[in-house]
C-alpha positions as CSV (number, residue, x, y, z in Angstrom):
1,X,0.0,0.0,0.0
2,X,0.9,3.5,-0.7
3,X,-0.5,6.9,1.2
4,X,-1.6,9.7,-1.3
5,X,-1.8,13.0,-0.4
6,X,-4.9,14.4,-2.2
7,X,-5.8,18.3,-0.9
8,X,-6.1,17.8,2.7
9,X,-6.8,14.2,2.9
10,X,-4.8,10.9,2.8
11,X,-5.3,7.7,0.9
12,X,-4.6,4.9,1.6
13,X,-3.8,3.2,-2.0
14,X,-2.9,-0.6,-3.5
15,X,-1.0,-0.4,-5.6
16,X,-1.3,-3.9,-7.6
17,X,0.1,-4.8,-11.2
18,X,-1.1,-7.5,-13.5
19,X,-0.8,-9.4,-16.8
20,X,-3.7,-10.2,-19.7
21,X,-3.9,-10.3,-23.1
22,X,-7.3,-8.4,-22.5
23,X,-6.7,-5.4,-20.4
24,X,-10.9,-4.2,-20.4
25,X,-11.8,-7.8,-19.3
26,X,-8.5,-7.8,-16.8
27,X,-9.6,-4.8,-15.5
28,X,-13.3,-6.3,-15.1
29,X,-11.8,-9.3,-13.8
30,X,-10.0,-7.4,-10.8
31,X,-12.9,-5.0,-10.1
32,X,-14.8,-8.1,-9.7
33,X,-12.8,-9.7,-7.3
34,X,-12.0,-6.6,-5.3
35,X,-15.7,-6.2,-4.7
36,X,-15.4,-2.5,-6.0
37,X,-18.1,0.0,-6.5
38,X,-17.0,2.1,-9.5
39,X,-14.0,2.0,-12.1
40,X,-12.3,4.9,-13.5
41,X,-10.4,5.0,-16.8
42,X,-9.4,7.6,-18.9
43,X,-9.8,8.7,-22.7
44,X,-7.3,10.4,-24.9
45,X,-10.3,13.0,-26.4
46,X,-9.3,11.9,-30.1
47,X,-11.4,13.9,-32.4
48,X,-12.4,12.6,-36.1
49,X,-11.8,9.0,-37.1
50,X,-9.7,8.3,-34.1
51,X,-12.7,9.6,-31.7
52,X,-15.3,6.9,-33.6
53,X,-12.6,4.1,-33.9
54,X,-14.4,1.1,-32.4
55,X,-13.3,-0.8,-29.4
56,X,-11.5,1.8,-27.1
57,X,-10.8,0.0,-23.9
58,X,-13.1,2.4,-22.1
59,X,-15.9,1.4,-24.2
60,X,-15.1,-2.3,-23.1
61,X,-14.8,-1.5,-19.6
62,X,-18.1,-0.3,-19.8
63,X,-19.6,-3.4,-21.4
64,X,-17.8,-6.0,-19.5
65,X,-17.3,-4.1,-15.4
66,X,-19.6,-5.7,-13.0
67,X,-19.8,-2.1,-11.5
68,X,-20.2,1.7,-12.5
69,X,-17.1,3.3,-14.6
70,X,-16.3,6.6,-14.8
71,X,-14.5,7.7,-17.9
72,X,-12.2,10.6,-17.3
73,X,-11.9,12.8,-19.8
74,X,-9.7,16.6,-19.1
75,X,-12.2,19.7,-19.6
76,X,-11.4,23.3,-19.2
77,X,-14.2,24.6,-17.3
78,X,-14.9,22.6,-14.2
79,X,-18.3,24.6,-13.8
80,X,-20.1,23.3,-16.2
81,X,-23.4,21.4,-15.0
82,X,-23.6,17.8,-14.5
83,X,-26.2,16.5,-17.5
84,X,-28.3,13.4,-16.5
85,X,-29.8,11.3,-19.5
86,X,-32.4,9.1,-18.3
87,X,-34.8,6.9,-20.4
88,X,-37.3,6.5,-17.7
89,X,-36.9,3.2,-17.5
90,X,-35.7,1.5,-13.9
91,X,-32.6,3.2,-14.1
92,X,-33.8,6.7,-14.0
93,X,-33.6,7.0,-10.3
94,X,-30.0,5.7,-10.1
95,X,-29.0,7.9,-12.6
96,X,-30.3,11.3,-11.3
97,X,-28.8,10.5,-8.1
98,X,-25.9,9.6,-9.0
99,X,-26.0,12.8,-11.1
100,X,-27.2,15.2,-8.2
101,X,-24.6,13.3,-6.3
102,X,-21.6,14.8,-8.7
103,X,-23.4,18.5,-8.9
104,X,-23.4,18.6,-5.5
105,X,-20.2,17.7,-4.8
106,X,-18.8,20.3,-8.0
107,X,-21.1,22.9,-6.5
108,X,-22.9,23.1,-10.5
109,X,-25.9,22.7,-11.8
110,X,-27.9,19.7,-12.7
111,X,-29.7,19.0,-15.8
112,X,-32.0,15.8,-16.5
113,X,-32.1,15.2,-20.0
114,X,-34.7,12.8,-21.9
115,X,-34.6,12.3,-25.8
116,X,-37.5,11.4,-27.4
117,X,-35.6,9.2,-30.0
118,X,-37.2,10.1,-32.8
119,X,-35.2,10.8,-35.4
120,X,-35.1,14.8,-36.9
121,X,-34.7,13.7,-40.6
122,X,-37.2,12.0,-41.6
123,X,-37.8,11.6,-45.4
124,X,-40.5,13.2,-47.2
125,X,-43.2,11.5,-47.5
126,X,-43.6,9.1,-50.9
127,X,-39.6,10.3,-51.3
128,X,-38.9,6.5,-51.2
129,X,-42.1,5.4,-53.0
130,X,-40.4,3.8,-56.1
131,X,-38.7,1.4,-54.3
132,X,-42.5,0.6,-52.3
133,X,-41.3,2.3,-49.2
134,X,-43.5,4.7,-47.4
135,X,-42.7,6.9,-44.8
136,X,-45.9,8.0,-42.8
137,X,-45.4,11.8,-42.0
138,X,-45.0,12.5,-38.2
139,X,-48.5,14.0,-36.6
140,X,-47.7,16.6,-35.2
141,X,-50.2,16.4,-32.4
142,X,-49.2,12.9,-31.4
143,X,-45.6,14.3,-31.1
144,X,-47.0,17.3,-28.4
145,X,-48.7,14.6,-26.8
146,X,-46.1,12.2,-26.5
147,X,-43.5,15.3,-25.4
148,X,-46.0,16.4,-22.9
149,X,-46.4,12.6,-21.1
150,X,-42.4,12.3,-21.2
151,X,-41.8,15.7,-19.3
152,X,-44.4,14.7,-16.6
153,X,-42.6,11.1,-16.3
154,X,-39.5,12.7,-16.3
155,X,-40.2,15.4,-13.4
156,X,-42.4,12.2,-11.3
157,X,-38.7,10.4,-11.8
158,X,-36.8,13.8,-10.3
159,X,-39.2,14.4,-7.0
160,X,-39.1,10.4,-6.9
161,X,-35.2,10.4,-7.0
162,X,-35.9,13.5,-4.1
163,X,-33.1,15.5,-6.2
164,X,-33.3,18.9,-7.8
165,X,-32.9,19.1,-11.6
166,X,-33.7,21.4,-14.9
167,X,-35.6,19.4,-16.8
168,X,-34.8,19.1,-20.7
169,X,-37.0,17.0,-23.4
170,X,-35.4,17.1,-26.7
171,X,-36.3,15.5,-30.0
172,X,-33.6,13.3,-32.1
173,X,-31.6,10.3,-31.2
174,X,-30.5,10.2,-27.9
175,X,-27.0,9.6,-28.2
176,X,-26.5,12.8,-30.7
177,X,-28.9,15.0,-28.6
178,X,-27.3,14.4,-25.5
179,X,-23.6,14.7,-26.7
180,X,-24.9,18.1,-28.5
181,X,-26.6,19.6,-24.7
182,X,-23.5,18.6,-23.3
183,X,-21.4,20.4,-25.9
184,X,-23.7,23.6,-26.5
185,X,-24.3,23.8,-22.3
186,X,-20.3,23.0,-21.7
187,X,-21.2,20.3,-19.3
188,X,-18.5,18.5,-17.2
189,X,-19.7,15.6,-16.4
190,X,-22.4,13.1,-18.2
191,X,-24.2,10.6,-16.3
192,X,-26.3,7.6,-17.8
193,X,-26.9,3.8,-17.6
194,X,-26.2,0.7,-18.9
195,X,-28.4,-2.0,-18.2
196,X,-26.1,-4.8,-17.4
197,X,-26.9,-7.8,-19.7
198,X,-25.6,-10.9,-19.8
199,X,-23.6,-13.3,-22.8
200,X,-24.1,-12.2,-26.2
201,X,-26.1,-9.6,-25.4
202,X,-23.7,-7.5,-22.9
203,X,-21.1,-7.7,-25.7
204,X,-23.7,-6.5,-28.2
205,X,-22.3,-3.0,-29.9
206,X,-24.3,0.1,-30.3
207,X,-25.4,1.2,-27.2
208,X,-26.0,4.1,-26.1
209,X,-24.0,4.3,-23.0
210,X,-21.1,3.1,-25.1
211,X,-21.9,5.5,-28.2
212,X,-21.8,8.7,-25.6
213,X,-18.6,7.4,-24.1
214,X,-17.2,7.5,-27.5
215,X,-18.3,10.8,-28.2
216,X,-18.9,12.7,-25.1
217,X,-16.7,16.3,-24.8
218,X,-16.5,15.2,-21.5
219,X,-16.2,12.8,-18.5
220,X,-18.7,10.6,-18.6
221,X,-20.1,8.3,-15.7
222,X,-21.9,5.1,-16.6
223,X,-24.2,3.6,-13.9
224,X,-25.3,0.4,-13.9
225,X,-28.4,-0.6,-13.4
């Protein structure tokens, strides 16, 4: 062990070094065996191709760690808010805690975000009709409705959680509309979940945990549910 002096406290800190030919499933491997509650790993912030390159070992971490991970990523302003995606599923009180947690402790704002998930570009309609596909228009007061039901779910999920939160509905696909929020807002932290499957289909790609770890601006903490 090793002491670590961090501000004004001390840490007590293993130091432990270890061999694999796999270092995300090593690293799952020893979180598992030392019981621990979260993971931290960095990023190197590529931009471009090297940013979307598949298979970072963050992004395995976060599909394989039997535990939360925190991907540390450097930012320039610490006071940006913490941004909490939910999908108001189970997770969505793990996550806004987690998230009011971080604000707290940063002394920044919080902001619960929820994406609809619809995607913005939709076709015009009978654009594809040669080739027999059709592509309904959206209805416009379906939409209202649907937005409307989501921000009430979302703010029952905040006083749930018992945490204090902006609350954000946006339209799109939830990976791009949370990674543009956190740019446009200059967020420092990003909080979301992963839902912890099993076998095939915890290695399954395309999530979107693992799809904002890629291309978050920032940190990103991924709670599992």
């Amino acid at each position: 062990k090793q002491v670590i002096g961090l501000g004004e406290k001390d840490l007590d800190v293993l130091v432990a070094a270890t061999t694999g030919r796999n270092e995300a499933e090593t690293i799952a491997e020893q979180a598992k065996d030392y019981k621990a509650d979260l993971v931290v790993v960095g990023s190197h912030g590529r931009t471009g191709l090297s940013r979307a390159w598949l298979g970072s070992v963050a992004e395995k971490v976060v599909r394989s760690a039997p535990c939360d991970v925190l991907v540390a990523r450097p930012v320039k302003d610490k006071s940006g808010p913490v941004l909490a995606s939910v999908d108001l599923g189970e997770s969505s009180g793990a996550v806004l805690r987690a998230a009011a947690r971080e604000a707290a402790h940063r002394k920044v704002d919080l902001i619960a975000l929820f994406a609809l998930d619809a995607p913005n570009d939709v076709l015009p309609y009978g654009m594809l009709g040669p080739f027999g596909i059709y592509v309904a228009p959206p209805d416009p007061q379906g939409h209202d409705e649907l937005r409307e039901a989501a921000e009430k779910t979302l703010r029952a999920a905040i006083e749930a959680a018992d945490v204090r939160a902006q609350v954000t509905i946006v339209d799109g696909r939830a990976t791009q509309e949370i990674v543009t929020l956190a740019e446009n807002k200059g967020a420092s932290l990003i909080v979301c979940a992963t839902h912890g499957r099993k076998g095939i289909s915890r290695l399954a790609l395309g999530s979107v945990a693992e799809a904002v770890v890629r291309h978050s601006p920032c940190s990103v903490l991924v709670v599992r549910s």
